[in-house]
C-alpha positions in Angstrom: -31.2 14.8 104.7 -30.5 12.3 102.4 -32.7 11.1 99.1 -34.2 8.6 100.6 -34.7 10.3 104.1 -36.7 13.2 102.1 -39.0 10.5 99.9 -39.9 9.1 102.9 -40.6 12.4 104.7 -42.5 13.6 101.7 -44.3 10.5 100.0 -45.3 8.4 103.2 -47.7 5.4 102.5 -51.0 7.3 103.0 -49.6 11.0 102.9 -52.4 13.4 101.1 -50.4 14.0 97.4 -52.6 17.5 97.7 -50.8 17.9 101.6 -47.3 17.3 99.7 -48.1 19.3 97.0 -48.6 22.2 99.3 -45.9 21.4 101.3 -43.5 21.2 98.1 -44.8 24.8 97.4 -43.4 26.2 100.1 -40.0 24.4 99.8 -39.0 24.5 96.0 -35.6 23.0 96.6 -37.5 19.7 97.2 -38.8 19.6 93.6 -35.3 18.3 92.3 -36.0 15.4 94.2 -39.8 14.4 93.2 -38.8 14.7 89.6 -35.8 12.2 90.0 -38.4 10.1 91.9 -39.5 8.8 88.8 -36.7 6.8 88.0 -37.1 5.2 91.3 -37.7 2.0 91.2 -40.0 1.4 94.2 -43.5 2.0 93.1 -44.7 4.1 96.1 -42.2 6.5 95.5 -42.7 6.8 91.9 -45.9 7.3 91.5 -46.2 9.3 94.9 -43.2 11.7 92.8 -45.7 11.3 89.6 -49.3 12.4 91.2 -47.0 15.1 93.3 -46.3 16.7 90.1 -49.0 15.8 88.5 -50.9 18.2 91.1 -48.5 21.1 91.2 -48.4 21.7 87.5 -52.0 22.3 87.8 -51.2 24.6 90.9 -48.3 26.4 90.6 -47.3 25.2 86.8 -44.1 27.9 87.1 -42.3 26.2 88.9 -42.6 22.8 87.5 -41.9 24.7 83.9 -37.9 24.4 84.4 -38.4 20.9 84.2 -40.6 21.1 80.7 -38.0 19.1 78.6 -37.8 16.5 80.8 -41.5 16.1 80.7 -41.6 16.4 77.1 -39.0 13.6 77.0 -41.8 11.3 79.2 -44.2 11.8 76.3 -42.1 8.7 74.7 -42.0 6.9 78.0 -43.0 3.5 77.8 -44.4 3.5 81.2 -47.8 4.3 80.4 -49.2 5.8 83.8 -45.9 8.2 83.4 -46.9 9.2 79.6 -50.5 9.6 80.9 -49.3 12.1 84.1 -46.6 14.0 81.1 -49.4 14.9 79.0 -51.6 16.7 81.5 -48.4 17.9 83.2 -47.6 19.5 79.4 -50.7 20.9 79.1 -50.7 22.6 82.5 -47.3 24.0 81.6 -48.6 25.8 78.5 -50.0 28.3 81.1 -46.9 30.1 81.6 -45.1 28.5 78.0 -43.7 32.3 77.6 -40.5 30.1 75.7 -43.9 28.6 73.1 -41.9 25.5 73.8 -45.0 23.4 73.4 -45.3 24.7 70.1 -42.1 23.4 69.0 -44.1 20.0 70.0 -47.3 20.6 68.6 -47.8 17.4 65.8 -45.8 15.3 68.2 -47.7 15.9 71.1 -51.1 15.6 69.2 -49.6 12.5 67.1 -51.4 9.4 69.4 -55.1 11.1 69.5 -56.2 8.7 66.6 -54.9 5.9 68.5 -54.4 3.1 69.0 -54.4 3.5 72.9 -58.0 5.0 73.9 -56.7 6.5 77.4 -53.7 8.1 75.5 -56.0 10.0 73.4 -58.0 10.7 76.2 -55.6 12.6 78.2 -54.1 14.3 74.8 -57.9 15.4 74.5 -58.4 16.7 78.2 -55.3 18.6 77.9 -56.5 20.1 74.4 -59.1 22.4 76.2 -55.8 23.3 78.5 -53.8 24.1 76.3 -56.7 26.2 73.6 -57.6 28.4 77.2 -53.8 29.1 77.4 -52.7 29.8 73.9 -55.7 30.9 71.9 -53.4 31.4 69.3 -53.7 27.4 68.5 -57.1 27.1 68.6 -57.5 26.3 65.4 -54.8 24.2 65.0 -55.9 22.2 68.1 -60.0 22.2 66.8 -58.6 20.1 63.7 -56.4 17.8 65.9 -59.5 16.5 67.9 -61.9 16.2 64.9 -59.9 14.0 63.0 -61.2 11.5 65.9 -63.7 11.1 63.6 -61.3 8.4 61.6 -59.5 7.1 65.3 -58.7 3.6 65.4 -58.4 2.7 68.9 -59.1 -1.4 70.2 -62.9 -1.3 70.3 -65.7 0.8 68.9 -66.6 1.3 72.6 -63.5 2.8 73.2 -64.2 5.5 70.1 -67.1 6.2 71.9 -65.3 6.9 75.2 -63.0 9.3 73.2 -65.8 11.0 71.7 -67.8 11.9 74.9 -64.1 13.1 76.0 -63.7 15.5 72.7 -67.3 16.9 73.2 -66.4 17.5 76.8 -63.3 19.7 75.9 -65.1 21.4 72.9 -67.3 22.3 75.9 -64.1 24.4 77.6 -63.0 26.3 74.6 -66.2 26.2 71.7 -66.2 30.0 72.1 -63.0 30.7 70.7 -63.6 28.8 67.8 -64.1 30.5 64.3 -65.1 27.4 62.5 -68.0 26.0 64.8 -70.2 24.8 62.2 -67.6 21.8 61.8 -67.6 21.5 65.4 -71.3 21.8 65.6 -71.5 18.6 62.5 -69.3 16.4 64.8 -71.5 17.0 68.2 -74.3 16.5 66.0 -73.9 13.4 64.7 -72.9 12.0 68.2 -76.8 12.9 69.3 -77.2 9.6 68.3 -74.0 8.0 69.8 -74.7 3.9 71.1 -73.4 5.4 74.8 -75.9 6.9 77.3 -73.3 9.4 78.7 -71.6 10.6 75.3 -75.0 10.8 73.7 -76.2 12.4 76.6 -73.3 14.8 76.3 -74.1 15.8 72.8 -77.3 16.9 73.4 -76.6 19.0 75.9 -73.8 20.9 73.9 -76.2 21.1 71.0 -78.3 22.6 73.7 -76.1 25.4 74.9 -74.2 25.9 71.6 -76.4 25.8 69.2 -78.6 29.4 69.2 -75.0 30.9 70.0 -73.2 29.0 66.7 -75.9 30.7 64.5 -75.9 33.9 66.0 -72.3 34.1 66.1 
């Protein structure tokens, strides 16, 4: 079977990325192929290779790891819905990191969250709480990486509201690990009184379910 025959086997229009994903599983040797894919330049294909992966680095990151570098190296891309897929797929990939390669990455892979692309630090801020859950080790390191969101620049205030709801939300996933919650605690605090209904609405329930345990902590 031939490149092409095999994209068209495995990313048919309407195929069910979750129905590949399993699919890939089972057949490894395929994996070659869907991470090439992204070079393709027909857009079904590459994005069907993209949200493929995307998927099974959340499901079976190992064997998606041998291809870490070339992930890492998509962090620069300056296809944007590629850099977006790279820096969840990164952050899945942390989970079995036994070579602390994302370490070696750390500033760089942390370097956009003050902007000046709001989605960009979104997704670096989703896969934060990844990343804290699989090396607790950084958790520190990763707290003070989201809190300087705080002086983020991104194209409208709007958009710094988006990004904060999205930093309370992965505080959420790993505020147990952290030693300095007071910090954490100010930040949540102050977005009580955020201009948007859902991050406001977010605050208040963190300061909710946090709170008693910050003080008794």
């Amino acid at each position: 079977m031939n490149k092409q025959d095999l994209f068209n086997e495995f990313i048919p229009k309407g195929r069910d990325l979750q129905q590949v994903a399993g699919m890939v599983i089972k057949s490894p040797e395929v994996l070659k192929y869907l991470v090439s894919g992204l070079n393709e330049t027909d857009t079904r294909i590459k994005y069907g290779c993209n949200n493929t992966l995307l998927i099974l680095s959340d499901k079976k990151p190992e064997i998606i790891y041998p291809y870490f570098d070339v992930f890492k190296d998509y962090l620069k891309s300056e296809n944007k819905f590629i850099k977006w897929s790279a820096i969840l797929i990164i952050a899945n990939l942390t989970r079995c990191d036994n070579k602390k390669k994302f370490d070696e990455i750390f500033n760089f892979y942390f370097s956009e969250i003050k902007g000046p692309v709001m989605i960009t630090a979104a997704n670096i801020i989703k896969g934060a709480a990844v990343i804290a859950k699989a090396k607790p080790y950084l958790t520190e390191k990763i707290t003070k990486e989201l809190l300087k969101v705080k002086n983020a620049k991104y194209q409208t205030d709007e958009c710094l509201n988006i990004v904060v709801g999205h930093t309370i939300s992965s505080f959420d996933k790993f505020f147990r690990q952290i030693k300095d919650q007071d910090e954490v605690l100010d930040f949540v605090r102050i977005s009580t009184n955020n201009r948007r209904n859902p991050t406001r609405n977010k605050a208040e329930k963190f300061i909710n379910k946090w709170d008693n345990l910050a003080i008794s902590h």
